[in-house]
C-alpha positions as CSV (number, residue, x, y, z in Angstrom):
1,X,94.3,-41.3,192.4
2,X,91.7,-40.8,189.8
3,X,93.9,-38.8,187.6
4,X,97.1,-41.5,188.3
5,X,94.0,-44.0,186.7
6,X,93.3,-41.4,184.2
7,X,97.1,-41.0,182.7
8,X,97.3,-45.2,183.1
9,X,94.5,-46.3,181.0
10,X,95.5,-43.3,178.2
11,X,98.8,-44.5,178.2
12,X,97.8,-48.0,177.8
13,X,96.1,-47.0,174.3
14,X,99.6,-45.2,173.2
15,X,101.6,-48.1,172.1
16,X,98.9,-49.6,169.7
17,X,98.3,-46.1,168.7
18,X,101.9,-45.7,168.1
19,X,102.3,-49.2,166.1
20,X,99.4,-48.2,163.9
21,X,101.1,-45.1,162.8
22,X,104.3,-46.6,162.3
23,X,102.7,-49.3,159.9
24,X,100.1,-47.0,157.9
25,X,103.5,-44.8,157.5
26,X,105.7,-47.1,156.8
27,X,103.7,-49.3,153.9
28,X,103.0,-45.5,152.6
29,X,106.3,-44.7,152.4
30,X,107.4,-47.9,150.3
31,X,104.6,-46.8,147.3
32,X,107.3,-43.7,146.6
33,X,108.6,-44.2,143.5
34,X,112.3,-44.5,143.1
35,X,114.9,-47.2,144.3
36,X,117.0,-46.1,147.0
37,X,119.9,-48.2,145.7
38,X,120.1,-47.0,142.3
39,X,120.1,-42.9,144.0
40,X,123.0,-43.8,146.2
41,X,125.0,-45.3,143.7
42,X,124.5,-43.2,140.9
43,X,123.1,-43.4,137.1
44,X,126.8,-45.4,136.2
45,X,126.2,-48.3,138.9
46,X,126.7,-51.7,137.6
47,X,123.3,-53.9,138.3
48,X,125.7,-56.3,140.3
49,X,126.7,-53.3,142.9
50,X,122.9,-52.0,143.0
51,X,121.4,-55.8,143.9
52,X,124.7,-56.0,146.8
53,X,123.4,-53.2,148.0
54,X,119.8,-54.0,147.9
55,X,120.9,-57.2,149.4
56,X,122.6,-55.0,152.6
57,X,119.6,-52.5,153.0
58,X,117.4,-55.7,153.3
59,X,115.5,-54.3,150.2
60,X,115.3,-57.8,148.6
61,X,113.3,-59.2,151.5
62,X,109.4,-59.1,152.2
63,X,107.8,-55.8,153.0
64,X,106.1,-57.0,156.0
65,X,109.6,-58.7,156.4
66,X,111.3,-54.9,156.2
67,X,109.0,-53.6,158.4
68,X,109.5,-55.9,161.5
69,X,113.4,-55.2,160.6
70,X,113.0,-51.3,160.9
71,X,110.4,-51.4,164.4
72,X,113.2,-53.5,166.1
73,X,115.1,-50.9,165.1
74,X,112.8,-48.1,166.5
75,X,112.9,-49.9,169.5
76,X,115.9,-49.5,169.9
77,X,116.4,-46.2,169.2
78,X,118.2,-46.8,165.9
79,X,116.5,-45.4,162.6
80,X,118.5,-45.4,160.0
81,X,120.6,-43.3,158.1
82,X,120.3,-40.6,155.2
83,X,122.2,-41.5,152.4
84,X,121.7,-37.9,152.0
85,X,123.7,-36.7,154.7
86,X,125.1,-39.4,155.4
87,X,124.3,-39.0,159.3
88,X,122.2,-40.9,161.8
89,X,118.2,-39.8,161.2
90,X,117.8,-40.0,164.4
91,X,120.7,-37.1,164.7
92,X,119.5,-34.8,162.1
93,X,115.8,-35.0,163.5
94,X,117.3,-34.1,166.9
95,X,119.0,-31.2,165.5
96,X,116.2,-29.8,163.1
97,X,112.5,-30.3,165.2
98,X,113.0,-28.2,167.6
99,X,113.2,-25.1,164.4
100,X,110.0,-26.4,163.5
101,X,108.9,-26.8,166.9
102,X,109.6,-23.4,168.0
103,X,108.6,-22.0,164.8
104,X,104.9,-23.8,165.7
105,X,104.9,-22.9,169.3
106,X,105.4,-19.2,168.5
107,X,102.9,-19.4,165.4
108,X,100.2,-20.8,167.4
109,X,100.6,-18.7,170.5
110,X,99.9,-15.8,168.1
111,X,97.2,-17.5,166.7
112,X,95.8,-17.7,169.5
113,X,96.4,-14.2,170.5
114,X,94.2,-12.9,167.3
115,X,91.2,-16.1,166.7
116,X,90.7,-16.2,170.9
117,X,89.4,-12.5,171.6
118,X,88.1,-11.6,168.4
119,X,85.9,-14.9,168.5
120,X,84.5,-14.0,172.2
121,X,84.2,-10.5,170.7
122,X,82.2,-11.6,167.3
123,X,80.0,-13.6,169.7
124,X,78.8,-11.2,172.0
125,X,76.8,-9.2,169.0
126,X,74.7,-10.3,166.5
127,X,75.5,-8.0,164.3
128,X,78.0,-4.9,164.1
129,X,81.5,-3.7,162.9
130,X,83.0,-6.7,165.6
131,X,80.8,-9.4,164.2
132,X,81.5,-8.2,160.4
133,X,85.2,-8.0,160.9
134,X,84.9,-11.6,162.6
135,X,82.8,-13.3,160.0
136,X,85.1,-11.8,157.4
137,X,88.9,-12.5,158.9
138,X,87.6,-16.6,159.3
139,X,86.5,-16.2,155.6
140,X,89.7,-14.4,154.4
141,X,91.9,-17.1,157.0
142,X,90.3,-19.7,155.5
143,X,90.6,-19.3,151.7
144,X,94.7,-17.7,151.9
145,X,97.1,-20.5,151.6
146,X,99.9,-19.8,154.2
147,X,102.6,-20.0,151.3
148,X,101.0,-17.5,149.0
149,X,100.9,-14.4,152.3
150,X,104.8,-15.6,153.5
151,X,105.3,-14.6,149.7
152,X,103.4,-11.7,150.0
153,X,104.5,-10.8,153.4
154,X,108.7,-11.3,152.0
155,X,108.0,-9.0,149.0
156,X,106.5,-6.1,150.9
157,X,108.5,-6.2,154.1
158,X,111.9,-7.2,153.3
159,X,111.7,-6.2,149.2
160,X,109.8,-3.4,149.4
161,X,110.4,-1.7,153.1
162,X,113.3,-3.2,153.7
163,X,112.6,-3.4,157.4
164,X,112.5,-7.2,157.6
165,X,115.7,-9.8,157.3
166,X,116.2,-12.0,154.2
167,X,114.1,-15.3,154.1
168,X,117.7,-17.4,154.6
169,X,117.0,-19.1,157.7
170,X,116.9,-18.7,161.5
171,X,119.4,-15.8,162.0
172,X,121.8,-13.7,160.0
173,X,124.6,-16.0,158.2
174,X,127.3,-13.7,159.1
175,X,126.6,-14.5,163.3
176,X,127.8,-17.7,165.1
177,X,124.6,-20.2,166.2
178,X,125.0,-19.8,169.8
179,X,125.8,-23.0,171.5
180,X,123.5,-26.0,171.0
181,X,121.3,-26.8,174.3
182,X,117.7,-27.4,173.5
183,X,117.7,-26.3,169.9
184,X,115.4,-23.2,170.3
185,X,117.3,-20.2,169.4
186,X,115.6,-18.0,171.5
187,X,116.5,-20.4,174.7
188,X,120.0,-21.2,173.4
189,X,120.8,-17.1,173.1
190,X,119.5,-16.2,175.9
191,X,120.9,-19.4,178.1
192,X,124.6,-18.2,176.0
193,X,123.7,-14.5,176.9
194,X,124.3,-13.4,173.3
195,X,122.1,-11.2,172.9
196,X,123.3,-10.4,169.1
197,X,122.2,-13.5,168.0
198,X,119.2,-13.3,170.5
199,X,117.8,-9.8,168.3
200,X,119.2,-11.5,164.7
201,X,116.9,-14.4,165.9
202,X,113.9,-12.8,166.3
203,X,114.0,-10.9,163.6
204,X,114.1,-13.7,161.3
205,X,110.8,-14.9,163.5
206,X,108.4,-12.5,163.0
207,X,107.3,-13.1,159.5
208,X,107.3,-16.8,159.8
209,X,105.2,-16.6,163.0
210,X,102.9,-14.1,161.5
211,X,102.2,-15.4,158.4
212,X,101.3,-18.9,160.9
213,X,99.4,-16.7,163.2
214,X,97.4,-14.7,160.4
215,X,96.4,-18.4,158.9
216,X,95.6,-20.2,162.1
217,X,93.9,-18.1,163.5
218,X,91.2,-18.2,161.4
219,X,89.8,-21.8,162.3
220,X,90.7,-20.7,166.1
221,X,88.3,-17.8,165.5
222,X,85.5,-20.1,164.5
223,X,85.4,-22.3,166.6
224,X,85.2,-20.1,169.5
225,X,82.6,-17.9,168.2
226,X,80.4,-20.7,166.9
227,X,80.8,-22.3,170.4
228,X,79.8,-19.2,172.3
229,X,77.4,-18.5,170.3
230,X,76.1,-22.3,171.3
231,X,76.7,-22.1,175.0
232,X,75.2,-18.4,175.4
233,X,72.2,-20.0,174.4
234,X,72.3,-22.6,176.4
235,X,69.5,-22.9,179.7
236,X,72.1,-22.3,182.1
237,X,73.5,-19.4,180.6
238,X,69.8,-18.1,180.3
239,X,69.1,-19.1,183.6
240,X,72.4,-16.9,185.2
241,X,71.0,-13.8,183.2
242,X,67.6,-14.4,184.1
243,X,68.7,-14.7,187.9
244,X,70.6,-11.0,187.2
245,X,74.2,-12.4,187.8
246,X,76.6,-9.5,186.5
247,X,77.3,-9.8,182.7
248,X,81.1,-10.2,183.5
249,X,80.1,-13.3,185.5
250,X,77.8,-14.9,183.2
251,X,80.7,-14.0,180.1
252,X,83.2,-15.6,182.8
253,X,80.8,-18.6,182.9
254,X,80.4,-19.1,178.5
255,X,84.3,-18.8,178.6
256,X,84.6,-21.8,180.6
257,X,81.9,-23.9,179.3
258,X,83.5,-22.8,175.6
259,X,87.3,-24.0,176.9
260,X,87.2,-28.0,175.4
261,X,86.1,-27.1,172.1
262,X,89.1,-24.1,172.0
263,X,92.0,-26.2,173.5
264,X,90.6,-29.4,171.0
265,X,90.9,-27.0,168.0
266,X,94.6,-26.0,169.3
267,X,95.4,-29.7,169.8
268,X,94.6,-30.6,166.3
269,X,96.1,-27.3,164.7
270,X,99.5,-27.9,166.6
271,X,99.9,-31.5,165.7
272,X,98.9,-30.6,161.9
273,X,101.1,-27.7,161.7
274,X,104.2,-30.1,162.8
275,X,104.1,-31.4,159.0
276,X,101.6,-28.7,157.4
277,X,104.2,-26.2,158.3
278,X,106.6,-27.3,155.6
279,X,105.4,-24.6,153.0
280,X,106.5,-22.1,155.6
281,X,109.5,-23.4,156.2
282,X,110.9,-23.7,152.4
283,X,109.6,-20.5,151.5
284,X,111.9,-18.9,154.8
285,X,115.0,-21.2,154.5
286,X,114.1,-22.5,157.9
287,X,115.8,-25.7,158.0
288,X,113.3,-27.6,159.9
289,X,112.0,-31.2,159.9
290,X,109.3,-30.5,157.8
291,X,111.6,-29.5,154.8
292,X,114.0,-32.2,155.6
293,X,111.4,-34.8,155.1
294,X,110.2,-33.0,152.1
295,X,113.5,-33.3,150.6
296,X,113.9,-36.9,152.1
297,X,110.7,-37.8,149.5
298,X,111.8,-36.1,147.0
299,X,114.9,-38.0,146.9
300,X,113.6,-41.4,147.7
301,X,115.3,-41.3,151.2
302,X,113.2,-43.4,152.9
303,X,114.7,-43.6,156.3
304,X,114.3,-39.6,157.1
305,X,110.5,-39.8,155.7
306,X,109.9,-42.9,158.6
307,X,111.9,-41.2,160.8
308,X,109.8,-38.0,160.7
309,X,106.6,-39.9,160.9
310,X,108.1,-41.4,164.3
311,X,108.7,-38.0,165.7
312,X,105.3,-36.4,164.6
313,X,103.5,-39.4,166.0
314,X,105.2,-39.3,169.3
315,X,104.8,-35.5,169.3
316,X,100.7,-36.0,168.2
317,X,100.0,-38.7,170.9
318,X,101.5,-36.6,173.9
319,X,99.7,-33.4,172.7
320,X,96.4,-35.3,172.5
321,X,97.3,-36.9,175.7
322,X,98.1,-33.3,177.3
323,X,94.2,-32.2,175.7
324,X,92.9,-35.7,177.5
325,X,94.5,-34.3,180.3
326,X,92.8,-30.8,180.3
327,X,89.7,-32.4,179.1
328,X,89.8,-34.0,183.0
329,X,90.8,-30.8,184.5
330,X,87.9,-28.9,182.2
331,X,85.0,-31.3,182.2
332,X,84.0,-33.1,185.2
333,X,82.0,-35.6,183.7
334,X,85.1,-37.3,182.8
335,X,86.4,-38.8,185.5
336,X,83.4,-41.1,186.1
C-alpha cells in the first residue's frame, strides 16, 4: 500500500510537469527563425498563397492562442505533420525513437560496464596504478567530445583496418529491415529469426555504442568513486571494520549505501543522452529522432521539433519516476 501511495502522489506531479515542458518547449520553438509558410511554398510563392496558408496553419493567431490549439491536439494524440515528409509526426517519431532508444540503452549499459567497477576499484586505494588510471580516464572522458572519438573511431576502424562497417546507418543497405515490431533491430531480427540482418545489425552497433560508452562512462566513474570514497568514511563503515566484519562484507555494505547516487547519475545521463546523442547519430547515419529533430530546426519544421520535445519529456518523467521508484526500494527513509 505504501508504494501504491508512493507511485499516486508521483504521478499526480507528472501532468504539471508535463504541461511545463510542453510550454517552455513550445514558446522556445516559436523564437526559430524562419517562416514555415514561405519553406513550404517555395522562394516563387505569391504573398497571397503564403498569408492563406498562414491563415490554415493558424499562424496568424496569438501565440498563447497557437499554443492551446497544438495541447488539444496533444491530447489527443494528434501532432502535426512534417511538411518535410509529409507524414504524421507522430508516425515518423514512432518509427525513428526506438534507433535512438536502443542506440542509448546499449551506450549506457556499456557505460556502465566500464565507470561502475573501475570507480569501486579507484576507491578502494588511495593511491596506485587503479587510482591513476581512474583519476585519469574521468579526466580524458570528460574533456573528449563524443563526436570528435566517433570520428576518430570511423577513420581507424573502418578506414584504416577495415574491420568495422561503413557509418551509413543501422545495417548494411544491401539487406532487407526485418519486419517492423518494436523498432529495435536486434529484437525485430531475432523475433524474424534472420539472423543475417541480426550480425549486419550489430555490427553497425558497436562503434556507436562504444564511442557512447567510452564518453559516459566517465561521469559514471566519478560519481561512484567520489561516493565511495564518502561512504567508506562514513561511522558506520568505520564502525563494521572496527567490529572485524570481513572486508567483502563491509565492500558489500559501501556498495549499497553508494547505489542512489550511481542509479541518479544514470537517470540523468539516459534522459540527456535521448537529445545529446544527436552528434552520434549524424556522424553514423543512424536515422534516429535526435537527427530528425535536428533537421526539423534546421528547416523551420516546427511540428517535428514539438513533437520530439513531447516524446523526450514523456520518456524523462517515467525514467525519473522509475529512479523515484528505486529511490523507495534503495532508501528507507522514504517511505515515511
Amino acid at each position: 500500500m505504501a508504494l501504491a501511495r508512493y507511485i499516486l502522489r508521483r504521478l499526480i506531479f507528472v501532468v504539471p510537469q508535463l504541461l511545463g515542458i510542453l510550454m517552455v518547449g513550445f514558446f522556445l520553438v516559436k523564437l526559430i527563425p524562419g517562416d514555415p509558410a514561405v519553406l513550404m511554398l517555395g522562394p516563387n510563392a505569391t504573398p497571397e498563397s503564403v498569408a492563406a496558408l498562414r491563415s490554415s496553419l493558424g499562424l496568424d493567431q496569438s501565440i498563447v492562442t497557437q499554443f492551446g490549439v497544438y495541447i488539444g491536439h496533444v491530447l489527443r494524440g494528434d501532432l502535426g505533420i512534417s511538411w518535410q515528409s509529409t507524414r504524421p509526426v507522430l508516425d515518423d517519431l514512432l518509427e525513428r525513437f526506438p534507433a535512438t532508444l536502443e542506440l542509448v540503452t546499449l551506450g549506457l549499459g556499456f557505460a556502465l560496464v566500464i565507470g561502475v567497477p573501475l570507480g569501486i576499484a579507484s576507491a578502494a586505494e588511495r593511491s596506485g596504478p587503479v587510482r591513476r588510471a581512474g583519476d585519469l580516464y574521468g579526466l580524458l572522458a570528460g574533456a573528449i567530445p563524443d563526436f570528435w572519438l566517433a570520428l576518430v573511431m570511423i577513420y581507424l576502424f573502418y578506414s584504416v583496418l577495415g574491420i568495422a562497417p561503413p557509418p551509413l546507418g543501422r545495417m548494411d543497405i544491401a539487406l532487407s529491415n526485418p519486419p517492423f515490431v518494436t523498432g529495435s533491430m536486434i529484437i525485430d531480427s531475432l523475433l524474424a529469426g534472420d539472423f543475417e540482418a541480426l550480425r549486419s545489425v550489430l555490427s553497425h552497433l558497436v562503434l556507436p555504442v562504444v564511442t557512447l560508452g567510452l564518453i559516459n562512462a566517465g561521469p559514471i566513474l566519478k560519481v561512484t568513486q567520489s561516493t565511495m570514497l564518502r561512504v567508506q568514511a562514513s561511522d558506520f563503515i568505520r564502525y563494521a571494520e572496527t567490529c572485524g566484519l570481513p572486508r567483502k562484507v563491509v565492500r558489500r555494505q559501501a556498495i549499497r549505501a553508494s547505489l542512489p547516487s550511481i542509479v541518479t547519475i544514470v537517470s540523468v545521463l539516459y534522459g540527456f543522452l535521448i537529445g545529446g546523442a544527436v552528434l552520434v547519430e549524424i556522424v553514423f547515419s543512424w536515422g534516429g529522432a535526435g537527427q530528425y529533430a535536428v533537421q526539423a530546426v534546421l528547416n523551420a519544421d516546427i511540428n517535428p521539433v514539438l513533437g520530439f520535445v513531447v516524446f523526450s519529456a514523456v520518456f524523462s518523467l517515467v525514467v525519473y519516476l522509475l529512479v523515484d521508484l528505486a529511490y523507495f526500494m534503495l532508501d528507507p527513509r522514504t517511505r515515511g
